[in-house]
DRENDO-1510 file (C-alpha; in Angstrom, 1 decimal, always signed):
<recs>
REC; n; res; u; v; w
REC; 1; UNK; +172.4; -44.4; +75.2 .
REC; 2; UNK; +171.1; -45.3; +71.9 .
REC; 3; UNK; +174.3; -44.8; +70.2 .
REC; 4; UNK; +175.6; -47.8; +71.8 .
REC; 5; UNK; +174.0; -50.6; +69.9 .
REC; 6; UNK; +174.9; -48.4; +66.9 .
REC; 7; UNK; +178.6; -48.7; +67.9 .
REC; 8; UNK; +178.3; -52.3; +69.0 .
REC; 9; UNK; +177.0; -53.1; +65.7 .
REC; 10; UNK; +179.4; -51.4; +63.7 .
REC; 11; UNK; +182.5; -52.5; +65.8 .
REC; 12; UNK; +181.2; -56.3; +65.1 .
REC; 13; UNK; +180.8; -55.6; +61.5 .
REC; 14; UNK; +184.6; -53.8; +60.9 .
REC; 15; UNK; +185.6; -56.6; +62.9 .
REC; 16; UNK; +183.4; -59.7; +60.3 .
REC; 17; UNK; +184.9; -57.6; +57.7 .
REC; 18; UNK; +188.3; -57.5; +58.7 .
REC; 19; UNK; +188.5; -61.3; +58.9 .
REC; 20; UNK; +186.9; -61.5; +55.4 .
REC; 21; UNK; +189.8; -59.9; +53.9 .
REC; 22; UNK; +192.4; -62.2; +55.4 .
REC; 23; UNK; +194.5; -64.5; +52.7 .
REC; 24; UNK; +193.1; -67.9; +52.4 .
REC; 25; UNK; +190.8; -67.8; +55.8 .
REC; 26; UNK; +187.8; -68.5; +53.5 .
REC; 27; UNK; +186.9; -71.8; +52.0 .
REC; 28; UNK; +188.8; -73.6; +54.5 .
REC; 29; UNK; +191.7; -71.8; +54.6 .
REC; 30; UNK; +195.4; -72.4; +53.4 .
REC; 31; UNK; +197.3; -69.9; +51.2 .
REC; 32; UNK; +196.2; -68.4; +48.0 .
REC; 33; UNK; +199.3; -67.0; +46.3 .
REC; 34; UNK; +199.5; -66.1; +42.5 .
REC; 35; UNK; +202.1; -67.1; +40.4 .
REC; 36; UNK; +203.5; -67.8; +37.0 .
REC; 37; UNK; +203.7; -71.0; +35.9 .
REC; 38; UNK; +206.0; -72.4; +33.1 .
REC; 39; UNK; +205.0; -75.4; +31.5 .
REC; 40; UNK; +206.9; -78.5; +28.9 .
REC; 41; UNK; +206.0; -81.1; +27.3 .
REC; 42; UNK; +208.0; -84.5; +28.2 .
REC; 43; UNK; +205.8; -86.3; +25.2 .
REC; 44; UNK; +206.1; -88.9; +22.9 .
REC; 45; UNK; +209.5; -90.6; +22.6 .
REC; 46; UNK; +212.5; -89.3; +25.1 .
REC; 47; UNK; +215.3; -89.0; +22.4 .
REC; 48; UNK; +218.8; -86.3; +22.2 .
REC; 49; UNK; +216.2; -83.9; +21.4 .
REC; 50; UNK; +214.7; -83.1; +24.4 .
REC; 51; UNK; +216.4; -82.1; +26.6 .
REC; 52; UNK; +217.5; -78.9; +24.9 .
REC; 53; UNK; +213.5; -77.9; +25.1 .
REC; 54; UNK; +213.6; -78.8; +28.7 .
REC; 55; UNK; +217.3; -76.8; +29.1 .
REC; 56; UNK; +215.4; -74.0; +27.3 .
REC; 57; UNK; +212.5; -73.7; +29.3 .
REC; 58; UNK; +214.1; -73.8; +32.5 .
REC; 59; UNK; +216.1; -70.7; +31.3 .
REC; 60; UNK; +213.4; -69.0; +30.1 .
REC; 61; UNK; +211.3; -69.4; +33.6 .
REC; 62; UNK; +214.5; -68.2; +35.4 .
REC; 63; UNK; +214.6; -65.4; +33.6 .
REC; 64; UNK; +211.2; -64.5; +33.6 .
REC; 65; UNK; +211.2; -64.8; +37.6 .
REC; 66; UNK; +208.5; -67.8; +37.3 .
REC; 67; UNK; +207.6; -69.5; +40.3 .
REC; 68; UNK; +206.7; -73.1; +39.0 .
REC; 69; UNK; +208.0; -75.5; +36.4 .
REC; 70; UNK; +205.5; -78.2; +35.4 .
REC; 71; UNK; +206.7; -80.9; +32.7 .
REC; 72; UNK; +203.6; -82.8; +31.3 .
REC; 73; UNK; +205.1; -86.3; +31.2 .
REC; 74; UNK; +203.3; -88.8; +28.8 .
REC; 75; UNK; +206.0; -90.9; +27.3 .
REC; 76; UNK; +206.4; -94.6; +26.4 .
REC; 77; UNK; +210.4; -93.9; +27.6 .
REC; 78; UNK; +213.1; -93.8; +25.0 .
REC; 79; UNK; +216.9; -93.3; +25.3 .
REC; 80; UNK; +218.4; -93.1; +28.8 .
REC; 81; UNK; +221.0; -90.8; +27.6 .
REC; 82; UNK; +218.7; -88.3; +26.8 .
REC; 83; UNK; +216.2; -89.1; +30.3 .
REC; 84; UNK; +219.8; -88.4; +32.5 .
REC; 85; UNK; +220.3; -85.1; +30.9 .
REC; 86; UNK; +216.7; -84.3; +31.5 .
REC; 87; UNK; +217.2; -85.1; +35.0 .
REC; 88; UNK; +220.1; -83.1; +35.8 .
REC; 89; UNK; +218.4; -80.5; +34.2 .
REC; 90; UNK; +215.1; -80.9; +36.3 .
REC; 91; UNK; +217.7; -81.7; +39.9 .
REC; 92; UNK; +219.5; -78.3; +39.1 .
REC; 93; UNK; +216.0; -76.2; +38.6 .
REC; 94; UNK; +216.3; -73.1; +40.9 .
REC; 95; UNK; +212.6; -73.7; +40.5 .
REC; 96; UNK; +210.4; -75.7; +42.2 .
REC; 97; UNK; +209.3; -78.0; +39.7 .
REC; 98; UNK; +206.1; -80.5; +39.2 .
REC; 99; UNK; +205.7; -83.4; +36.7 .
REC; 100; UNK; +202.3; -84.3; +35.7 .
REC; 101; UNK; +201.6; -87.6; +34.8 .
REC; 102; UNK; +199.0; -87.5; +31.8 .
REC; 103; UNK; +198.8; -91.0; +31.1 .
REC; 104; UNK; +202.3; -92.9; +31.0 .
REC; 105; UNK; +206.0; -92.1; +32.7 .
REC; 106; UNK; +207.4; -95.3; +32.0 .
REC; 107; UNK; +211.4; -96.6; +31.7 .
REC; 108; UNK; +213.4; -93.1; +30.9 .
REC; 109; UNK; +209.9; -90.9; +31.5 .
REC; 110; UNK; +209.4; -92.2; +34.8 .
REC; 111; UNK; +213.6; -90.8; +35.8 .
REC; 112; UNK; +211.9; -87.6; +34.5 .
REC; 113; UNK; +209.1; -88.0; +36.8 .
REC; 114; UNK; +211.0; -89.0; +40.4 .
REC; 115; UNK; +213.1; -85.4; +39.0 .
REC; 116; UNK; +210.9; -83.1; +40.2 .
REC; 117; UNK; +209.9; -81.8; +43.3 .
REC; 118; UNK; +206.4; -83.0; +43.0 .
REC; 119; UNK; +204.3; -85.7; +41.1 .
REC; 120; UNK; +200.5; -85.2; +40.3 .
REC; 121; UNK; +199.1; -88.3; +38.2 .
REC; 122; UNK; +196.2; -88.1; +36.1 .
REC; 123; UNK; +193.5; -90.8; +37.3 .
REC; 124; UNK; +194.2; -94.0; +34.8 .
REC; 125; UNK; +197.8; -92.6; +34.5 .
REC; 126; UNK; +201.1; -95.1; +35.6 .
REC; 127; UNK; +204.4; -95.3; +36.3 .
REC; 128; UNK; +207.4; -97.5; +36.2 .
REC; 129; UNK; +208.4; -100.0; +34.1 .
REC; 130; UNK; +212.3; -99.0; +33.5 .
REC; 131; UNK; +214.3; -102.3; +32.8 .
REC; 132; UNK; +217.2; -100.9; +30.4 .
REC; 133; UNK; +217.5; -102.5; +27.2 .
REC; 134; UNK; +219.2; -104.7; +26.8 .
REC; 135; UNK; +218.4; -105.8; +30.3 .
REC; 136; UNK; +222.4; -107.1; +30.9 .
REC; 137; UNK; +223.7; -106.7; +35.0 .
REC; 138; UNK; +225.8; -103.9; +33.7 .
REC; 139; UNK; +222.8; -102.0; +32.5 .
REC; 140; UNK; +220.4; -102.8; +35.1 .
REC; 141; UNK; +222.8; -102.1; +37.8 .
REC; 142; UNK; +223.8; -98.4; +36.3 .
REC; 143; UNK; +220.0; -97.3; +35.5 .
REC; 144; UNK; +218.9; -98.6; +39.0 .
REC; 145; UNK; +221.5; -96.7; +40.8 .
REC; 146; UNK; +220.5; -93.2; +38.9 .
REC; 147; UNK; +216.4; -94.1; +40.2 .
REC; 148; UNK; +218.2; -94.8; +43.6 .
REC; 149; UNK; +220.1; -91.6; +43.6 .
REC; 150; UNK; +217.3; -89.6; +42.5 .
REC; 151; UNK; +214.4; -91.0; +44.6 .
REC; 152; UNK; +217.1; -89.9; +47.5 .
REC; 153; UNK; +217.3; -86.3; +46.3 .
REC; 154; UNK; +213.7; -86.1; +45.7 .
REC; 155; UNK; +212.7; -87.6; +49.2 .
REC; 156; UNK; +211.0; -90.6; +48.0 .
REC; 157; UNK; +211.4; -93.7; +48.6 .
REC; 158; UNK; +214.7; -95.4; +46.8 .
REC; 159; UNK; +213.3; -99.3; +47.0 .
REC; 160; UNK; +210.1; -98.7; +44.9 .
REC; 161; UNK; +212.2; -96.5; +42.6 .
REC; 162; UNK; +214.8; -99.5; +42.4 .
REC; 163; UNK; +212.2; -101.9; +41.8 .
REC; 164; UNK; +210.7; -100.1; +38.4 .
REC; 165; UNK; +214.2; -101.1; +36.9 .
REC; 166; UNK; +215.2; -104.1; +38.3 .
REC; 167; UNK; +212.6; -107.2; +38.6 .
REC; 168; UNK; +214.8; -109.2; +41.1 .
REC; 169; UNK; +213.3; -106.9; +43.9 .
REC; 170; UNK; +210.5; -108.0; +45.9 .
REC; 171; UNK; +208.5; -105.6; +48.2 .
REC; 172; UNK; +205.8; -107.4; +50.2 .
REC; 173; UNK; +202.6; -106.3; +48.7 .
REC; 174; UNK; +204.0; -104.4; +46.1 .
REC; 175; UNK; +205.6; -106.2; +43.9 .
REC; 176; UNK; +206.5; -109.9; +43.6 .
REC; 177; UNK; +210.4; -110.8; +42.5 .
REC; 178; UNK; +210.6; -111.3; +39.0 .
REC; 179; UNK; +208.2; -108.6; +38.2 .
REC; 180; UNK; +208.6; -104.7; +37.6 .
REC; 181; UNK; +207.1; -102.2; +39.3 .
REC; 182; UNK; +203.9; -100.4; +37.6 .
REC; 183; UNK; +202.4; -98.0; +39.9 .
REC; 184; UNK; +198.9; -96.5; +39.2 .
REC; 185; UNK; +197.7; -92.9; +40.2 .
REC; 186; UNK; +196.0; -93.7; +43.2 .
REC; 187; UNK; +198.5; -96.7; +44.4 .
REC; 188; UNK; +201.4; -94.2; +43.8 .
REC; 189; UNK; +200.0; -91.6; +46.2 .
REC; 190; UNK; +199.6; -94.8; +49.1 .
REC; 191; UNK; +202.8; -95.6; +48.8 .
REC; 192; UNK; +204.4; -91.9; +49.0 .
REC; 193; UNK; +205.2; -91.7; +45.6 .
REC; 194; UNK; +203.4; -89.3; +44.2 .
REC; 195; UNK; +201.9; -86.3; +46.3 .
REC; 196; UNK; +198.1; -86.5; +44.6 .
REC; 197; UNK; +195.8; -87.3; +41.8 .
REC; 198; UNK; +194.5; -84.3; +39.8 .
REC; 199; UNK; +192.4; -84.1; +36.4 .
REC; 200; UNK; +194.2; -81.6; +34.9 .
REC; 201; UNK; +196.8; -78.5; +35.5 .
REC; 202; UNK; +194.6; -76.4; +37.0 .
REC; 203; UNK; +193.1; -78.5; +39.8 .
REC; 204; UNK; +197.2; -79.7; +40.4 .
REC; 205; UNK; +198.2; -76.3; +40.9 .
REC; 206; UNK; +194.8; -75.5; +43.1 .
REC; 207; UNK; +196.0; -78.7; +44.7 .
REC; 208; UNK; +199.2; -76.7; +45.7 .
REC; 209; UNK; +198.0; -74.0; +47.0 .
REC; 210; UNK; +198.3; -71.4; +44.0 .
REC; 211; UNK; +196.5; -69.3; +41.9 .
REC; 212; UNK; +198.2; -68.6; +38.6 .
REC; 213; UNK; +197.8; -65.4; +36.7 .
REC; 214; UNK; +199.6; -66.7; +33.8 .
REC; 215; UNK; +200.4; -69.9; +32.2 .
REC; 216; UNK; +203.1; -70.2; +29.5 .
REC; 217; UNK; +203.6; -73.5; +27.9 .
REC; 218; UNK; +206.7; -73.7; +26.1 .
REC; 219; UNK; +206.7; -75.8; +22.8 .
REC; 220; UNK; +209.9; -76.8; +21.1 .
REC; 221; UNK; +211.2; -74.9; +18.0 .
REC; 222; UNK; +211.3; -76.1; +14.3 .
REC; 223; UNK; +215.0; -76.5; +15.2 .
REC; 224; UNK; +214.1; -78.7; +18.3 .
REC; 225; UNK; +211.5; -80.2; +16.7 .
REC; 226; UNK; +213.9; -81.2; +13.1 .
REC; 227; UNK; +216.5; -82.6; +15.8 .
REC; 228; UNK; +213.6; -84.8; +17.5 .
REC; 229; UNK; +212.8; -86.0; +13.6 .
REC; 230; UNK; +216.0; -86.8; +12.1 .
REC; 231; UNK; +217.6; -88.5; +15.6 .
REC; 232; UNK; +215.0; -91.4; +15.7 .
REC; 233; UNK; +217.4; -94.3; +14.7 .
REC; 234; UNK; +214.7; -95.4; +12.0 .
REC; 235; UNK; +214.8; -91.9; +10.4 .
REC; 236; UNK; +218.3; -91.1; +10.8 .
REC; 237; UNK; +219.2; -94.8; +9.2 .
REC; 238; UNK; +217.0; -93.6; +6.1 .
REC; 239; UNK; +218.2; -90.7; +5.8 .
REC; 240; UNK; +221.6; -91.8; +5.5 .
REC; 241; UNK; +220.8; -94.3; +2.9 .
REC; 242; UNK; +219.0; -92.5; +0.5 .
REC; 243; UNK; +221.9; -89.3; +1.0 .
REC; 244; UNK; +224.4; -92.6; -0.3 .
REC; 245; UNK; +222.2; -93.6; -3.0 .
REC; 246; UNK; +221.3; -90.3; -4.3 .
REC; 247; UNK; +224.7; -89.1; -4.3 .
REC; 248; UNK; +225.8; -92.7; -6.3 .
REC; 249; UNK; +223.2; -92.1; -8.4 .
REC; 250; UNK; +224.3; -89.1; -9.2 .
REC; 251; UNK; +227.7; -89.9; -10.2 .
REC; 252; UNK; +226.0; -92.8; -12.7 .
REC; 253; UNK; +224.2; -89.7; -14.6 .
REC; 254; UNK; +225.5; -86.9; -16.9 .
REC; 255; UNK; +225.6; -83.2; -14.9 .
REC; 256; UNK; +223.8; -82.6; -11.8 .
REC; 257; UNK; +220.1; -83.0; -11.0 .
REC; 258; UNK; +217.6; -84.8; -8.8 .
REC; 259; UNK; +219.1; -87.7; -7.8 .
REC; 260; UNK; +222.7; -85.5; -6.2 .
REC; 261; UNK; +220.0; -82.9; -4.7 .
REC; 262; UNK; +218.1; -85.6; -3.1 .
REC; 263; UNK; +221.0; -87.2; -1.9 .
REC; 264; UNK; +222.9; -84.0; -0.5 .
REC; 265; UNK; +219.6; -82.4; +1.2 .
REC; 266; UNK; +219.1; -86.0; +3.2 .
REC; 267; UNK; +222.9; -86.3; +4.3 .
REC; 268; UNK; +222.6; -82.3; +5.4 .
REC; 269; UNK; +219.1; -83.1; +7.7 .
REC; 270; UNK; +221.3; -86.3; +9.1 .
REC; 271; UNK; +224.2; -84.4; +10.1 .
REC; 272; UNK; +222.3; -80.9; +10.5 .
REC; 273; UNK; +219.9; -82.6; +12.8 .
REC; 274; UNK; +222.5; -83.9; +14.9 .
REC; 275; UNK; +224.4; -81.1; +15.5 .
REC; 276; UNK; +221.2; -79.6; +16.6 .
REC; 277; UNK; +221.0; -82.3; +19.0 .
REC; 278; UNK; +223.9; -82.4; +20.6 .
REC; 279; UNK; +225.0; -85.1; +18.9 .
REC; 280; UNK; +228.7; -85.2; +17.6 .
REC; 281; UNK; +230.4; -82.3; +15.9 .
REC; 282; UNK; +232.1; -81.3; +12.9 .
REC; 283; UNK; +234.9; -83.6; +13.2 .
REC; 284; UNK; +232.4; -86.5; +12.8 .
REC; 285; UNK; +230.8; -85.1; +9.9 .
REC; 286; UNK; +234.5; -84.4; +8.3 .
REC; 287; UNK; +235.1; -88.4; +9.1 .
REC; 288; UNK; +232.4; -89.5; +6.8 .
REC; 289; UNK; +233.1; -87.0; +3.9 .
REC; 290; UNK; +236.8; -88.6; +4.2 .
REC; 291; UNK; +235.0; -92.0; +4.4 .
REC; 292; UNK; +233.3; -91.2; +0.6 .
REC; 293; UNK; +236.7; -89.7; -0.4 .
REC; 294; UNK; +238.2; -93.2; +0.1 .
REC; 295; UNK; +235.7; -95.4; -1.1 .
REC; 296; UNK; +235.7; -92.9; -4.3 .
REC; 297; UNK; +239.4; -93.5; -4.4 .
REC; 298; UNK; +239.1; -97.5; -4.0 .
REC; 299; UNK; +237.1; -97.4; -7.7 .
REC; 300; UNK; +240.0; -96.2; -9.4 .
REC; 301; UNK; +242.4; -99.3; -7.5 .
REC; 302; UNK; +241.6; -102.7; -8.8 .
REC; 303; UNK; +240.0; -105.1; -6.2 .
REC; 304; UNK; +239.1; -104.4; -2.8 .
REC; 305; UNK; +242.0; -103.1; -0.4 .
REC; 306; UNK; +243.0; -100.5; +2.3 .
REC; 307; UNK; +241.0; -97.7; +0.9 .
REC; 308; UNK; +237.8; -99.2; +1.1 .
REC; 309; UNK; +238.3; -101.0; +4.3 .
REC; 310; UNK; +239.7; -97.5; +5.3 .
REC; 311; UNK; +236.1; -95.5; +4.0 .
REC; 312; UNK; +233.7; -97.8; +5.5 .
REC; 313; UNK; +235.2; -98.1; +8.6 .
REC; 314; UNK; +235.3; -94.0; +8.7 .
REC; 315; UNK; +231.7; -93.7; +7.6 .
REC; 316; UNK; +230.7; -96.4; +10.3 .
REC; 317; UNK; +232.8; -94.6; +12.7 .
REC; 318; UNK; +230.7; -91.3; +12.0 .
REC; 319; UNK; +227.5; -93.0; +12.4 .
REC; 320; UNK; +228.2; -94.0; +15.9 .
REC; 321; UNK; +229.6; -91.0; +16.7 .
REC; 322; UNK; +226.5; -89.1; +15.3 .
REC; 323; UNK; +224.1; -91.7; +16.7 .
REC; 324; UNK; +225.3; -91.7; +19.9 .
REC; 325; UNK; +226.7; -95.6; +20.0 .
REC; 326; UNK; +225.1; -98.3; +21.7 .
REC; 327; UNK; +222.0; -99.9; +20.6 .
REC; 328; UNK; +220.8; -96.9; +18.2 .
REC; 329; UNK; +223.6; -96.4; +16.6 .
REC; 330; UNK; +223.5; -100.3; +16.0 .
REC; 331; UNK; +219.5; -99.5; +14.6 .
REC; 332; UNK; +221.0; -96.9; +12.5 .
REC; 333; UNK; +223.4; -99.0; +10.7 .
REC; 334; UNK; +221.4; -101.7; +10.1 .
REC; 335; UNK; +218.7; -99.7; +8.8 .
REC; 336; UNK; +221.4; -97.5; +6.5 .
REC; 337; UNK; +223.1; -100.8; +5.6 .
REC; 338; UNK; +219.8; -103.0; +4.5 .
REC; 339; UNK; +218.4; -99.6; +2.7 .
REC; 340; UNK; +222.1; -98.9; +0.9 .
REC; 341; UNK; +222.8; -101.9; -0.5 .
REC; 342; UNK; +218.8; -102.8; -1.6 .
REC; 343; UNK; +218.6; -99.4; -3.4 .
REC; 344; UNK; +221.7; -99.5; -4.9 .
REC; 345; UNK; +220.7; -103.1; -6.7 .
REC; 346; UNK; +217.6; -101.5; -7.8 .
REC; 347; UNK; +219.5; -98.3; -9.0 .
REC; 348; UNK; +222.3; -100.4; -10.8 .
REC; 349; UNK; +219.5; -102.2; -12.1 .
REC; 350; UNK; +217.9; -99.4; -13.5 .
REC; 351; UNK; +220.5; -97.6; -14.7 .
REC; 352; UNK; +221.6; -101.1; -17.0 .
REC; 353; UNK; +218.1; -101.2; -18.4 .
REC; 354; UNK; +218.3; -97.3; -19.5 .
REC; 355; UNK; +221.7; -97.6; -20.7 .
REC; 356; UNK; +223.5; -95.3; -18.1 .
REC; 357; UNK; +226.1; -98.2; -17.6 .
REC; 358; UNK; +227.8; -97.4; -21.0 .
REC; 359; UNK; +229.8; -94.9; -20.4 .
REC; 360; UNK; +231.1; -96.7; -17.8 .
REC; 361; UNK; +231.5; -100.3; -20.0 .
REC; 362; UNK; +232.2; -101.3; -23.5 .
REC; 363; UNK; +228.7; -102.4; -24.7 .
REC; 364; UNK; +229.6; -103.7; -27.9 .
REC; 365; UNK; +231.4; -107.2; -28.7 .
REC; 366; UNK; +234.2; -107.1; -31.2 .
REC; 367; UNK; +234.9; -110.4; -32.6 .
REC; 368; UNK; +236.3; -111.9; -36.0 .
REC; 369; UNK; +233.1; -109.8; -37.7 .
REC; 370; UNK; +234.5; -106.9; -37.1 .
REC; 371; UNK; +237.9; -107.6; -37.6 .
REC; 372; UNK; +239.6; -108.1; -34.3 .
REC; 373; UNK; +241.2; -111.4; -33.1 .
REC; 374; UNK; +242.1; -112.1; -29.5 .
REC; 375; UNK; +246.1; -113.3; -29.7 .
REC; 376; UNK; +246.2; -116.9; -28.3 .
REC; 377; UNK; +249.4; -118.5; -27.5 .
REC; 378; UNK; +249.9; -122.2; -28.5 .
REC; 379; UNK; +250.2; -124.6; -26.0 .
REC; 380; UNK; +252.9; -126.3; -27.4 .
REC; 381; UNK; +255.3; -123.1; -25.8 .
REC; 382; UNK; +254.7; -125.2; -22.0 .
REC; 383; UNK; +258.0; -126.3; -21.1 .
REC; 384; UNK; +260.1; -124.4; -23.1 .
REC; 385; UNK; +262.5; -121.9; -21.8 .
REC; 386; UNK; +264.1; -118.5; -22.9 .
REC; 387; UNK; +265.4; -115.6; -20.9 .
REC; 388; UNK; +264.0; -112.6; -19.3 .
REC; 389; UNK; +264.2; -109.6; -21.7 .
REC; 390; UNK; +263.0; -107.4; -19.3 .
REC; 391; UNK; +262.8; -107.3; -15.6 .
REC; 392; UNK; +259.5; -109.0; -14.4 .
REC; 393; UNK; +256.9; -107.2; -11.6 .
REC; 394; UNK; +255.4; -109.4; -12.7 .
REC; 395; UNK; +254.5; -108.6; -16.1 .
REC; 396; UNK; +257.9; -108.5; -18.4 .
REC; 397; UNK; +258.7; -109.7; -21.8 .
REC; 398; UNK; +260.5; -113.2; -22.5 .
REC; 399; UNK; +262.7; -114.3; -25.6 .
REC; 400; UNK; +262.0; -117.9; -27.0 .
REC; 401; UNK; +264.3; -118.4; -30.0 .
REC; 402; UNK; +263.8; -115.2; -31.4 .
REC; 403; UNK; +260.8; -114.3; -30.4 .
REC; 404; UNK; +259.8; -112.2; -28.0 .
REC; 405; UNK; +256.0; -113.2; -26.3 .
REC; 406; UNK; +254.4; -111.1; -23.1 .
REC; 407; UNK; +254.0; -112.6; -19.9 .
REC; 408; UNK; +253.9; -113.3; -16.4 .
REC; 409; UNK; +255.9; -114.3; -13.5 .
REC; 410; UNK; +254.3; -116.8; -10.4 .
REC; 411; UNK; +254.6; -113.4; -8.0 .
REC; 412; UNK; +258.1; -113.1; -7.8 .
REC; 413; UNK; +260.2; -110.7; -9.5 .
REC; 414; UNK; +262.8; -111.9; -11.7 .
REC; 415; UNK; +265.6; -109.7; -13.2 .
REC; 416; UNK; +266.1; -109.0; -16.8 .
REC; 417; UNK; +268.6; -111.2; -18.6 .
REC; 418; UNK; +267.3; -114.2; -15.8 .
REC; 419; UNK; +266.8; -117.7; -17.6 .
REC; 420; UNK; +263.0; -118.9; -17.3 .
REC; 421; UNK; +260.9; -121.5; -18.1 .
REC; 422; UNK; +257.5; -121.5; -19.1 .
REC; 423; UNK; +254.7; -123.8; -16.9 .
REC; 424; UNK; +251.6; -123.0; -18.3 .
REC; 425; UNK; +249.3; -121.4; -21.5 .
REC; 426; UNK; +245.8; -119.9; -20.8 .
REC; 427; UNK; +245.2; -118.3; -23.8 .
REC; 428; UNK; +246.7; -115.0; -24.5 .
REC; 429; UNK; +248.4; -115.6; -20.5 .
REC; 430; UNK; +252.1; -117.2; -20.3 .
REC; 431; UNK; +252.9; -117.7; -16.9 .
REC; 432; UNK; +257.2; -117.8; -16.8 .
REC; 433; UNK; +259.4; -119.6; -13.8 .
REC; 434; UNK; +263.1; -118.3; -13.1 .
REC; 435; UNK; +265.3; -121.6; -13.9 .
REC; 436; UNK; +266.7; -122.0; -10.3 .
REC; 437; UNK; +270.7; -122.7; -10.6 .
REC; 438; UNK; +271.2; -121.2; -14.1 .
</recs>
């Protein structure tokens, strides 16, 4: 039969073939699935605007049916405020999500990184080093519970996520007590940590098992990106300063110009930029135009009184509210505070030498040249007496044997017709006492 070997020969061929085609038998086998892939940056500092780019990207990847969230985490830290939000964010992913450690996650960027379902690290890449600032019980205690509570959700190990915040933890040959906890890419894998070291995306997503078809990396809008600018407390403190100086400035000068642009476009990026953040809300903003409105009102009052303890503590009130309180807000003030008052000596300055002042002072001296004389009363009027002509709050009029001179009472007010005597001559002053008894 010498069709058999023919048939033999073809059945063991169908047969080679048929194995060939099954998924992820070659190469050693495993799955080879394709997928779409969203992917964020977590770089540079973790401030309020963040996690709206994170929020955002999330959605997007929902929407678009993705199958994998990576956030590229390479990040110094930055406010905890903004990590937490992150984290939430990242916990809540319908997606299964993957941080990869480029270089750095430390203090808020490694919270970002014990998020997600998995951790790649990049080989020379760390993690750890999250003692709060500043490093108070209070602090410590709060941060290292949210590490604790997210290690836990995660499936990694809550002592080694505890001992990146608080240095008082000692794990025997991981860390001593009194130290924090920096893990590097190939002791965070030992440990459990992180699941593997990879160079780049592709070779962490190989690592997982997929194929993508499509990467999309999401990068933040102008909007996102304006919010990131203007909320860094050294930026939002300047701002702030030169929007009060331009706008004083502008009220030293005839019409409107550079200085009142200036000054109006930086206090708009302030407060635009934190309502793009998150950050406050109108009511904030309306408490430091108020705040302006009241120290405007205190230059018309003479000395320094309710209104302008009342506008400074409104426009301090905003900052913190816009800044988000605690230490920034503190940075912000300081810097808007050193930066106000500085450039406002410079401006007043200025403006004396270019004669902008002179509207707002009499620059020439009048004197006997020119015909005036200052009244002076003689001294010899101490100790004599006369009677109120006029009722005294405390300015009145006094009649002293016919004549009537201007003066002052000691503060009290003294009814018209009221016998006084007079205590003391400064010049053109005459300071009156009601005669007690008379």
């Amino acid at each position: 039969m010498p069709s058999a070997p023919r048939l033999i020969l073809a059945l063991v061929l169908t047969l080679l073939g048929l194995l060939a085609a099954l998924p992820g038998q070659a190469g050693g086998g495993g799955s080879d699935p394709t997928c779409l892939v969203y992917v964020v940056p977590v770089q540079g500092t973790i401030d309020r605007g963040l996690p709206g780019t994170v929020s955002r990207t999330v959605r997007l990847a929902r929407s678009a049916g993705a199958d994998l969230v990576v956030l590229e985490v390479s990040t110094l830290g930055g406010r905890v405020d903004a990590a937490l939000e992150i984290r939430d964010t990242v916990l809540a992913c319908p997606i299964p999500t993957v941080a990869l450690i480029r270089d750095r996650a430390w203090s808020a960027g490694a919270l970002v990184a014990l998020a997600a379902d998995t951790i790649f690290m990049q080989p020379g890449s760390s993690i750890g080093a999250a003692e709060p600032r500043p490093a108070e019980v209070k602090e410590i205690s709060a941060l290292r519970g949210e590490f604790e509570a997210t290690a836990e959700r995660t499936g990694r190990d809550r002592t080694l996520a505890a001992a990146m915040v608080d240095r008082s933890i000692e794990i025997e040959g991981v860390v001593e007590q009194g130290m924090l906890l920096v893990l590097s890419a190939a002791r965070a894998v030992e440990l459990g940590l992180a699941e593997g070291v990879a160079r780049d995306l592709e070779e962490a997503l190989s690592m997982l098992g997929y194929r993508p078809t499509k990467v999309v990396r999401i990068h933040p809008t102008p909007g996102e990106r304006l919010a990131r600018f203007v909320t860094d407390p050294v930026v939002a403190g300047l701002l702030l300063s030169f929007g009060i100086i331009g706008v004083v400035a502008e009220l030293l000068t005839p019409g409107f110009g550079v200085p009142g642009t200036v000054g109006l476009t930086c206090l708009g990026l302030f407060f635009g930029g934190h309502l793009l953040a998150g950050l406050g809300g109108w009511e904030a903003a309306a408490l430091f135009v108020v705040g302006m409105a009241l120290l405007g009102a205190e230059a018309f009052v003479p000395g320094f009184g309710v209104f302008g303890i009342a506008g400074v503590a409104a426009m301090l009130g905003s900052v913190y509210l816009f800044t988000g309180g605690g230490t920034d807000a503190l940075k912000a003030t300081a810097v808007a505070l050193v930066v106000t008052v500085g450039g406002s000596i410079l401006l007043l300055r200025l403006a004396a030498r270019k004669g902008l002042l002179d509207r707002l002072a009499l620059g020439v001296r009048l004197g006997r040249e020119e015909g005036v004389l200052a009244r002076v009363e003689p001294e010899e009027l101490v100790g004599q007496t006369g009677t109120a002509v006029t009722p005294f709050r405390p300015a009145g009029i006094l009649e002293v044997d016919g004549r009537r001179i201007d003066a002052v009472s000691e503060g009290a007010f003294i009814p018209a017709g009221t016998p006084v005597r007079i205590v003391s001559v400064e010049g053109p002053r005459v300071l009156v006492r009601a005669i007690e008894g008379r």
